[in-house]
C-alpha positions as CSV (number, residue, x, y, z in Angstrom):
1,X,-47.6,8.8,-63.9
2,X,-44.6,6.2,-64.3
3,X,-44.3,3.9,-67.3
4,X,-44.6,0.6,-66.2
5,X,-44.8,-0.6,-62.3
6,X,-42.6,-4.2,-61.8
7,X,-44.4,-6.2,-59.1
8,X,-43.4,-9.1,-57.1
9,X,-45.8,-11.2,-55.2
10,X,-43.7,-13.4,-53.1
11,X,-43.9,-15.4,-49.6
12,X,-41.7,-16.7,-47.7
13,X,-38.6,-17.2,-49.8
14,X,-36.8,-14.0,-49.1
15,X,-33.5,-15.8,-50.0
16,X,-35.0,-15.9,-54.1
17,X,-36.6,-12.7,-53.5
18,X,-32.9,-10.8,-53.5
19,X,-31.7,-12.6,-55.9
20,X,-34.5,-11.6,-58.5
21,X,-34.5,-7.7,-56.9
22,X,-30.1,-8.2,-57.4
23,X,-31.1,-8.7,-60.8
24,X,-33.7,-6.0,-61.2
25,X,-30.7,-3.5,-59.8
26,X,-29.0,-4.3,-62.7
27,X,-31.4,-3.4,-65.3
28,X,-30.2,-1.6,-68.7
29,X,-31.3,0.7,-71.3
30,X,-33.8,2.3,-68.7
31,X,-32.4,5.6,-68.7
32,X,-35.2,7.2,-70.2
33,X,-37.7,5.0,-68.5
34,X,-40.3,5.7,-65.4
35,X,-40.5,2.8,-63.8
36,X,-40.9,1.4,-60.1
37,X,-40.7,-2.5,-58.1
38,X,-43.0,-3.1,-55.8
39,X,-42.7,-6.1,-53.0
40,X,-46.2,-7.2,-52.4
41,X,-45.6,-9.7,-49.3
42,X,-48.5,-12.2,-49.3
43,X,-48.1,-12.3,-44.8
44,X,-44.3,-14.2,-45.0
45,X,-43.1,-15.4,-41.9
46,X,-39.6,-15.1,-42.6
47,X,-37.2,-12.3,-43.5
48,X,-39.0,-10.3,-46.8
49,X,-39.6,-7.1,-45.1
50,X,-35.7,-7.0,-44.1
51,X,-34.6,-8.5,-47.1
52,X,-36.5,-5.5,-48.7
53,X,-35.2,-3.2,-47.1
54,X,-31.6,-4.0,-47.4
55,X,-31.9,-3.4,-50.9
56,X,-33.4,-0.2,-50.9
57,X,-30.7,1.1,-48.9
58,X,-28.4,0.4,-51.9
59,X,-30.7,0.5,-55.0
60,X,-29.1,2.4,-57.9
61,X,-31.9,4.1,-59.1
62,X,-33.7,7.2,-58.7
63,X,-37.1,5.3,-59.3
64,X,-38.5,3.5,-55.9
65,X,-38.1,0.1,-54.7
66,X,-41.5,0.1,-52.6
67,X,-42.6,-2.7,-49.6
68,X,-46.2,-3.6,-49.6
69,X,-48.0,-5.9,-47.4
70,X,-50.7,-7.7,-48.3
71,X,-51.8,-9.7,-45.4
72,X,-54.7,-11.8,-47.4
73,X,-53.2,-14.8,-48.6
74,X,-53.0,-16.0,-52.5
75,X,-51.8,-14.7,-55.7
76,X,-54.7,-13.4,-57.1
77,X,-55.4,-10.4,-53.7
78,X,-51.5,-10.1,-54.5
79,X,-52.6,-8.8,-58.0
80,X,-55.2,-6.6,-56.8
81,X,-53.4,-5.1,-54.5
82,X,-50.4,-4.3,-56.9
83,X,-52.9,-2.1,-58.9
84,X,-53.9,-0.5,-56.4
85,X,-50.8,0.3,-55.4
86,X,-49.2,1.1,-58.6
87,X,-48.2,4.3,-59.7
88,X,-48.1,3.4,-64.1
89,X,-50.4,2.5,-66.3
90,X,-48.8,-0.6,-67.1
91,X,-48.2,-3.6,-64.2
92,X,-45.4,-6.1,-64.9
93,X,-45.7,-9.3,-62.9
94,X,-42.3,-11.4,-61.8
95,X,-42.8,-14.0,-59.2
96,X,-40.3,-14.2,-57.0
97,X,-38.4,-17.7,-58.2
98,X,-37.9,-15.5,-61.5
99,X,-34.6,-14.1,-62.5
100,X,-35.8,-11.3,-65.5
101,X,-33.1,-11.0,-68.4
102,X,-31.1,-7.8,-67.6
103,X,-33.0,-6.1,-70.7
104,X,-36.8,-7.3,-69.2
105,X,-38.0,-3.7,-68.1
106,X,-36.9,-2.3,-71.4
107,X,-38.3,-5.0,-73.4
108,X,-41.7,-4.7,-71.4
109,X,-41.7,-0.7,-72.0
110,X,-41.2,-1.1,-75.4
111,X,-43.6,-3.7,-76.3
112,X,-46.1,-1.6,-74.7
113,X,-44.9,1.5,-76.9
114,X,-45.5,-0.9,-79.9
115,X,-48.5,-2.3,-78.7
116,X,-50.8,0.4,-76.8
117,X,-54.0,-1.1,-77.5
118,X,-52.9,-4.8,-75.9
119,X,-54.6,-5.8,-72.8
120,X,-51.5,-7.9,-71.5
121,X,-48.8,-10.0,-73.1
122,X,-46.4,-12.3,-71.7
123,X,-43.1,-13.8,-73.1
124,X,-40.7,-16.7,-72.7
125,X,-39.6,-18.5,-69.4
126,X,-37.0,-20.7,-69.6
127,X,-35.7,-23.0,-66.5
128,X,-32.6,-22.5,-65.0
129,X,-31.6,-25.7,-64.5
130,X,-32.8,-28.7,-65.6
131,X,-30.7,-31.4,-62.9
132,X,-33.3,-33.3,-60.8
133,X,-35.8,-33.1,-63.4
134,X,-38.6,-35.8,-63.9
135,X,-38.4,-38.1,-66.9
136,X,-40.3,-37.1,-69.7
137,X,-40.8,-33.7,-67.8
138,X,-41.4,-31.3,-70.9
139,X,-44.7,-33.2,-71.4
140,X,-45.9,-31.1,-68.1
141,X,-43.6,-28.3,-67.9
142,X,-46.0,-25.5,-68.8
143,X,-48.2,-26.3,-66.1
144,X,-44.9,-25.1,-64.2
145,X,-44.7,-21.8,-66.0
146,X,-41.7,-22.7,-68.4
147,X,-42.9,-21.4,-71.6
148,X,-41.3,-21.0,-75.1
149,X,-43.7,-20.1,-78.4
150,X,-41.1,-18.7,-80.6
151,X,-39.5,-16.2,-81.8
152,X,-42.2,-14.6,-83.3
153,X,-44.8,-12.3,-81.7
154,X,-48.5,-13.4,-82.1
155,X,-52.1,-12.6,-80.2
156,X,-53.8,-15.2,-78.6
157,X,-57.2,-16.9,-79.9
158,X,-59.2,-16.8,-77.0
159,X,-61.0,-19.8,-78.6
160,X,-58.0,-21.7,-77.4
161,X,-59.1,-22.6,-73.8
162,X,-55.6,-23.7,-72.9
163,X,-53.4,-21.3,-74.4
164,X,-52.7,-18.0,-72.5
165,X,-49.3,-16.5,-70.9
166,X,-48.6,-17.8,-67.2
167,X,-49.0,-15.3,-64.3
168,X,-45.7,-14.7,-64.4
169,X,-43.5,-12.5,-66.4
170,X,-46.7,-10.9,-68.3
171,X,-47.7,-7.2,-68.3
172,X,-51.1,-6.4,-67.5
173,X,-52.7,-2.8,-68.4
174,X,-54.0,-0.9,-65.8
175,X,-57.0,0.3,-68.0
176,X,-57.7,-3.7,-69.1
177,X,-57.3,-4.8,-65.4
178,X,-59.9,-1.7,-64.4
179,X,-62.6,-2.6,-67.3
180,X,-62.7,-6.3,-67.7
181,X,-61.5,-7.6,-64.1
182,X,-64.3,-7.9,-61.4
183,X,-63.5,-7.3,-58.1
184,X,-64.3,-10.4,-56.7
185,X,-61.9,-13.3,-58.2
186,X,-63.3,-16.7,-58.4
187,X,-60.0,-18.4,-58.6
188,X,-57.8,-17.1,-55.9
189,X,-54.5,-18.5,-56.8
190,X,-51.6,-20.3,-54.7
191,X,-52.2,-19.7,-51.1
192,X,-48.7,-20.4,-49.5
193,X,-48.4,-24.1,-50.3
194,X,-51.8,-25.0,-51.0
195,X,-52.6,-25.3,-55.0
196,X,-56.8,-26.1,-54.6
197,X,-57.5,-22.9,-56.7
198,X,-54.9,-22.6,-59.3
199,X,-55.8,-21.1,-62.2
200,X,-56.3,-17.0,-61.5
201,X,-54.0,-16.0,-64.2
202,X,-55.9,-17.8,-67.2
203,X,-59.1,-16.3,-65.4
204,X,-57.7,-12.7,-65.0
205,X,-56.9,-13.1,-69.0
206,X,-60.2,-14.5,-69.4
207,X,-62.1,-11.3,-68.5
208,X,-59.6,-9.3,-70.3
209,X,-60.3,-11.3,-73.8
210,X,-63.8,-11.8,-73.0
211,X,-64.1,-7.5,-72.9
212,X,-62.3,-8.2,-76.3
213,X,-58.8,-6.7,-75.5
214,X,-56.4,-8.6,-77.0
215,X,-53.7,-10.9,-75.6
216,X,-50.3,-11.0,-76.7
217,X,-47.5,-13.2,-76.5
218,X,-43.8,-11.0,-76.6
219,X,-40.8,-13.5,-76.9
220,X,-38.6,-10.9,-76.3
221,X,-39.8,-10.5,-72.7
222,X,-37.2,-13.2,-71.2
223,X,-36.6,-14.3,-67.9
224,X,-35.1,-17.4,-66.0
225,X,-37.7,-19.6,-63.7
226,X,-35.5,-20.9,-60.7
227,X,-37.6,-23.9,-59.8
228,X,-36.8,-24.9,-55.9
229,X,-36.4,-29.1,-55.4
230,X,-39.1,-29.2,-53.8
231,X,-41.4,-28.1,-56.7
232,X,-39.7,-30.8,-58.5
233,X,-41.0,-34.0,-56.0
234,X,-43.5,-36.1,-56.9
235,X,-46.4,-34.7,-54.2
236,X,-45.8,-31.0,-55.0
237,X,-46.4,-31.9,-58.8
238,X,-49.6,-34.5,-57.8
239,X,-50.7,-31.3,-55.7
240,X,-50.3,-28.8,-59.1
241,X,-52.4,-31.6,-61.2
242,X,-55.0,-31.8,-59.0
243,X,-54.8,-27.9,-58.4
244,X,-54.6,-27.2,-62.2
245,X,-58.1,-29.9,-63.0
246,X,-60.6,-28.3,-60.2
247,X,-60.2,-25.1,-62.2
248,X,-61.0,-26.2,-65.4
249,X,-64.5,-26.0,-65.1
250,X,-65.1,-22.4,-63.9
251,X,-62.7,-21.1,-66.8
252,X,-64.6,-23.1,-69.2
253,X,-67.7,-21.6,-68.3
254,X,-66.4,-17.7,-68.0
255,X,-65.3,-18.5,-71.7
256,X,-68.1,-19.3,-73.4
257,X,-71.1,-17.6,-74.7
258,X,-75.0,-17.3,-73.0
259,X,-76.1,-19.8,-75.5
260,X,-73.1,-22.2,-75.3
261,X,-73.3,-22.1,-71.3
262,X,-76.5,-24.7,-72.6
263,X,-75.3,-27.5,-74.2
264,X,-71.3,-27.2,-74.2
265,X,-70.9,-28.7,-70.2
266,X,-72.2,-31.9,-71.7
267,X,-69.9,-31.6,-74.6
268,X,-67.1,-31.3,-72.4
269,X,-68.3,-33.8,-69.9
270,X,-68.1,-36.4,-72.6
271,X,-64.8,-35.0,-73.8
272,X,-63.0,-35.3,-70.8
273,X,-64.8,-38.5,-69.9
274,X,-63.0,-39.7,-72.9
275,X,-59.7,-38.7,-72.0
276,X,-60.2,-39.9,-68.5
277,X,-60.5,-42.8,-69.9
278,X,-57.6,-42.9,-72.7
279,X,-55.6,-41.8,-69.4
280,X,-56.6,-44.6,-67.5
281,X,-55.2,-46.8,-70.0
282,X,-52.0,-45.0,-71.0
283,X,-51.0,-44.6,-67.6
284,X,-52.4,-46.4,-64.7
285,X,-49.5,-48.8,-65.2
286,X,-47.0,-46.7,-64.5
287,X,-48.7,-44.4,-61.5
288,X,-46.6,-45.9,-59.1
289,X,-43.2,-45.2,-60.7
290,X,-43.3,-42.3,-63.1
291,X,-44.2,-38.8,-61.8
292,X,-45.5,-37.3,-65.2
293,X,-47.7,-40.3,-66.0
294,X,-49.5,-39.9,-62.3
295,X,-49.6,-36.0,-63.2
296,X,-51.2,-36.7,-66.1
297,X,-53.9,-39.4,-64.5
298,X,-54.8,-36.7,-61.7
299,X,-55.0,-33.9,-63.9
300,X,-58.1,-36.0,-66.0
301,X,-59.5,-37.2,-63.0
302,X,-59.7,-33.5,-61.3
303,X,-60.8,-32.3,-64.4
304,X,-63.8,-34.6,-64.8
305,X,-64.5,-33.8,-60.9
306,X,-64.3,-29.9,-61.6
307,X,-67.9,-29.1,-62.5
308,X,-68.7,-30.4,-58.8
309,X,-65.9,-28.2,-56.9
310,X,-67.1,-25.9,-59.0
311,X,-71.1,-26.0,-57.5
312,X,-69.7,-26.8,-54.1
313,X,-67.0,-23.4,-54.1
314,X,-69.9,-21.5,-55.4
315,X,-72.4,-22.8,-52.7
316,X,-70.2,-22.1,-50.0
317,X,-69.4,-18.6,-51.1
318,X,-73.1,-17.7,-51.2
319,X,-73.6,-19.5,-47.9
320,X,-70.6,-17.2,-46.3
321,X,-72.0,-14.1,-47.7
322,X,-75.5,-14.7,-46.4
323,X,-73.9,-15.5,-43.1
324,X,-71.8,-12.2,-43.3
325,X,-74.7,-10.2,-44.2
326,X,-76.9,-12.0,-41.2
């Protein structure tokens, strides 16, 4: 049994992907660590598997740089399949835009050391550069998985709908994913290009708090989040609001107690009727011409629509399994 399993779900960017695994080859303080990477490719079309394998033919350490495929698309069956495939009890997830600090498997092994009964915990992300960015774009950036709580270490209050670690540059435990984790995923995650069911990560944690593991945020787990142009333009970041809303509702509703599951939908309703409406105000003026205003408007407006994607998703998934069955 290794100590900790790094695991990279990534398609089609194979140029990003060896600069992250360049980075991983240059890990320190890991003597006396048991640790593996695993490539999950989510079905690229481009180079990965060759990219791969040009850097196992020069990777420095004793501990394996594994190629998996996972030809189901979105990040969530990436997840799954990197504990399945994982030889430690502990799973470390870098996307593939990341560049990890040259300390990040250290850091990881040791928080765990410190921390055996957490669940998961996840630490800072900072960008990379910040030329091309949109005005006022720090107002949205966490929705882009740039993420900075402090210096200090702290557990999450799962009361706190909003508040959890990314997908990205968190550690999972094995055992937490195993217990609390069903094995069907509501929220399946990015799917190539296509953002309708964001939101796996904060559903994943979910379960895990729910079960009442604790959450964790480690500020000494650091990495660099390489955000490509294109994840900068205005319809990408229209794309992530709208994404970001649809899942609101299902989250809400894993969340809550038997007894809430009653009365707090309305409570909600009328909440984010509310701010659908102070949105409307605040920035239907300037939709046209400023990005984070617009993000903001869609993300209220897909928020207040998710309770119906919700029915509908959950509607059509009983309708496929019937047909499956039949």
């Amino acid at each position: 049994m290794l100590d900790i399993t790094v695991a990279i779900r990534t398609y089609n960017r194979a140029s990003s992907l060896s600069q992250l695994l360049s980075h991983l080859s240059r890990q320190i303080q890991v003597e006396d660590i048991r640790w593996e990477v695993l490539v999950i490719d989510n079905n690229s079309s481009d180079n990965t598997a060759k990219v791969v394998q040009s850097h196992q033919l020069k990777w420095p350490f004793q501990q394996p740089l594994r190629y998996i495929l996972e030809p189901v698309q979105g990040a969530a069956m990436a997840r799954k399949r990197a504990f399945k495939e994982a030889n430690s009890q502990w799973v470390g997830f870098i996307d593939d835009d990341n560049l990890p600090a040259q300390d990040w498997v250290y850091q990881a092994h040791r928080f765990a050391l410190d921390h055996p009964e957490v669940g998961a915990y996840g630490g800072r992300i900072k960008l990379q550069s910040e030329s091309n960015l949109p005005e006022n774009f720090h107002q949205i950036s966490v929705y882009l998985a740039i993420i900075d709580r402090g210096e200090s270490e702290f557990c999450y209050n799962h009361r706190q709908n909003n508040v959890l670690p990314p997908g990205t540059n968190i550690v999972i435990s094995k055992k937490a994913w195993i217990e609390a984790v069903p094995r069907n995923i509501s929220l399946l995650g990015p799917s190539g290009k296509n953002l309708n069911s964001k939101g796996e990560d904060i559903e994943i944690l979910s379960h895990i708090q729910k079960l009442g593991i604790e959450v964790w945020y480690a500020p000494n787990l650091q990495c660099l989040h390489n955000l490509p142009e294109w994840r900068l333009e205005r319809a990408y970041l229209l794309s992530l609001a709208w994404g970001v809303g649809l899942g609101r509702h299902h989250i809400r509703m894993l969340r809550l107690k038997k007894t809430e599951k009653y009365f707090m939908p309305i409570v909600y309703f009328a909440n984010d009727f509310r701010h659908f409406v102070h949105s409307l105000i605040k920035h239907v003026g300037l939709f046209k011409k400023d990005t984070v205003s617009a993000f903001h408007l869609i993300l209220s407006v897909s928020i207040l629509f998710s309770p119906i994607h919700s029915l509908i998703t959950s509607k059509s998934k009983q309708k496929s399994a019937l047909t499956t069955q039949a």
